[in-house]
Backbone as CSV, one residue per row, in Angstrom:
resi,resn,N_x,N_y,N_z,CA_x,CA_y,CA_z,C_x,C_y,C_z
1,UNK,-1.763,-9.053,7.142,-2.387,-8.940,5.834,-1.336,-9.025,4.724
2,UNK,-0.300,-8.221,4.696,0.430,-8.076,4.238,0.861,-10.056,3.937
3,UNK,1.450,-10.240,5.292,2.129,-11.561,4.577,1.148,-12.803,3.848
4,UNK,-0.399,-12.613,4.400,-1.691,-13.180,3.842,-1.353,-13.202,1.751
5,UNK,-1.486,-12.231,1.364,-1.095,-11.904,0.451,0.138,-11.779,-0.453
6,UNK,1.274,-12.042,0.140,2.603,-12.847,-0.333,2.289,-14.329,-0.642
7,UNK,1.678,-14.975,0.307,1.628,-16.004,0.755,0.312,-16.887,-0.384
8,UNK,-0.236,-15.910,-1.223,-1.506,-16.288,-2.044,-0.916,-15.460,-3.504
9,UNK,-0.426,-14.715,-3.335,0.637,-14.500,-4.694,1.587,-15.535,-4.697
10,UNK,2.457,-15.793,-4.350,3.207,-16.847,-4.329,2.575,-18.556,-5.088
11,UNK,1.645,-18.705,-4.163,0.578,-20.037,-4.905,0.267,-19.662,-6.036
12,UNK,-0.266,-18.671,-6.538,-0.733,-18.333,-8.032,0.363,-18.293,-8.685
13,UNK,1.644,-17.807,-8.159,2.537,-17.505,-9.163,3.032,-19.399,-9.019
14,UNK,2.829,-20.257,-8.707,3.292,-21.803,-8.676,2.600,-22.243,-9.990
15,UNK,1.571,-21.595,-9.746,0.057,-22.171,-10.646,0.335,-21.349,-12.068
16,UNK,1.740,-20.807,-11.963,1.959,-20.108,-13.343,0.825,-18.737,-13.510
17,UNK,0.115,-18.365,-12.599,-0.235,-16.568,-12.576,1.057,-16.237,-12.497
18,UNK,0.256,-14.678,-13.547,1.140,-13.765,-13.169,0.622,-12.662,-12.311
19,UNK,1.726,-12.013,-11.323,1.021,-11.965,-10.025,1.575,-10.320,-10.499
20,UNK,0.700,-8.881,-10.369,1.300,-7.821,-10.058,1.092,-6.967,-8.444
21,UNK,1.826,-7.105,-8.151,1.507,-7.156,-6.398,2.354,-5.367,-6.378
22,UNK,1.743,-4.754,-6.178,2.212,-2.466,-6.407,1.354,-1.712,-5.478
23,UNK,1.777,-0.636,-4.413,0.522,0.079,-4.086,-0.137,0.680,-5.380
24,UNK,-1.542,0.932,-4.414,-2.643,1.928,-5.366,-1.672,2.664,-6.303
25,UNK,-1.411,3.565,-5.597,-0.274,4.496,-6.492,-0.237,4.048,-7.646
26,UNK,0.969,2.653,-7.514,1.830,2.796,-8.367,1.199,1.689,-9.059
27,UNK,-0.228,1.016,-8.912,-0.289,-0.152,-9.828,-0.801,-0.069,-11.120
28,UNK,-1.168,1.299,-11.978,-1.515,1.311,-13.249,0.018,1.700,-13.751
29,UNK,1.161,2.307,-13.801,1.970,1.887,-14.363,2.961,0.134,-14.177
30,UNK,2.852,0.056,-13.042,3.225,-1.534,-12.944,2.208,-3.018,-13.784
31,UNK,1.389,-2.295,-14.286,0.533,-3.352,-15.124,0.856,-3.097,-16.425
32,UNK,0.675,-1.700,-17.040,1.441,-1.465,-18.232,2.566,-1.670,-18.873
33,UNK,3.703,-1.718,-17.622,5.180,-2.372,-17.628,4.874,-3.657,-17.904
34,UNK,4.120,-4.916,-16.619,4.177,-5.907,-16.745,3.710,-6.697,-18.212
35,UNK,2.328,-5.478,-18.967,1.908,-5.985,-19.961,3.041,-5.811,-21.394
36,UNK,3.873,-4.711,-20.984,4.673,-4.268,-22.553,5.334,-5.751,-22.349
37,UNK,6.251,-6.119,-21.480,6.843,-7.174,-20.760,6.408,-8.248,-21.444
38,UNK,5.020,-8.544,-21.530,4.436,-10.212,-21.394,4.404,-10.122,-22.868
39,UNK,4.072,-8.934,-23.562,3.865,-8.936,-24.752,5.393,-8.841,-26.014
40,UNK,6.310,-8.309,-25.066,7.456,-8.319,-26.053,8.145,-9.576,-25.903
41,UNK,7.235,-10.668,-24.685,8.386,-12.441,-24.864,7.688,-13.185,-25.631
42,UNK,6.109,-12.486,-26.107,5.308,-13.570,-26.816,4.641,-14.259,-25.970
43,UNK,4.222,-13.655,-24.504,3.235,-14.378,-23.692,1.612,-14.142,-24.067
44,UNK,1.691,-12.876,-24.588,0.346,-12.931,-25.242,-0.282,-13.349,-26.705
């Protein structure tokens, strides 16, 4: 499963997604990071 999902992040991230791949845990601060991120290069 695991590599299923590298393997389909990876294609999206070709296709220019942006991919946040975090356990449960940790994926509402890893989206907030990724968003301060996208937003302080002018991706949004």
């Amino acid at each position: 499963a695991r590599g299923d999902r590298r393997a389909v992040a990876s294609r999206l991230r070709g296709h220019g997604v942006d991919v946040v791949d975090a356990p449960p845990e940790d994926l509402a601060p890893a989206l907030a990071d990724h968003y301060l991120a996208m937003k302080a290069t002018g991706r949004l």
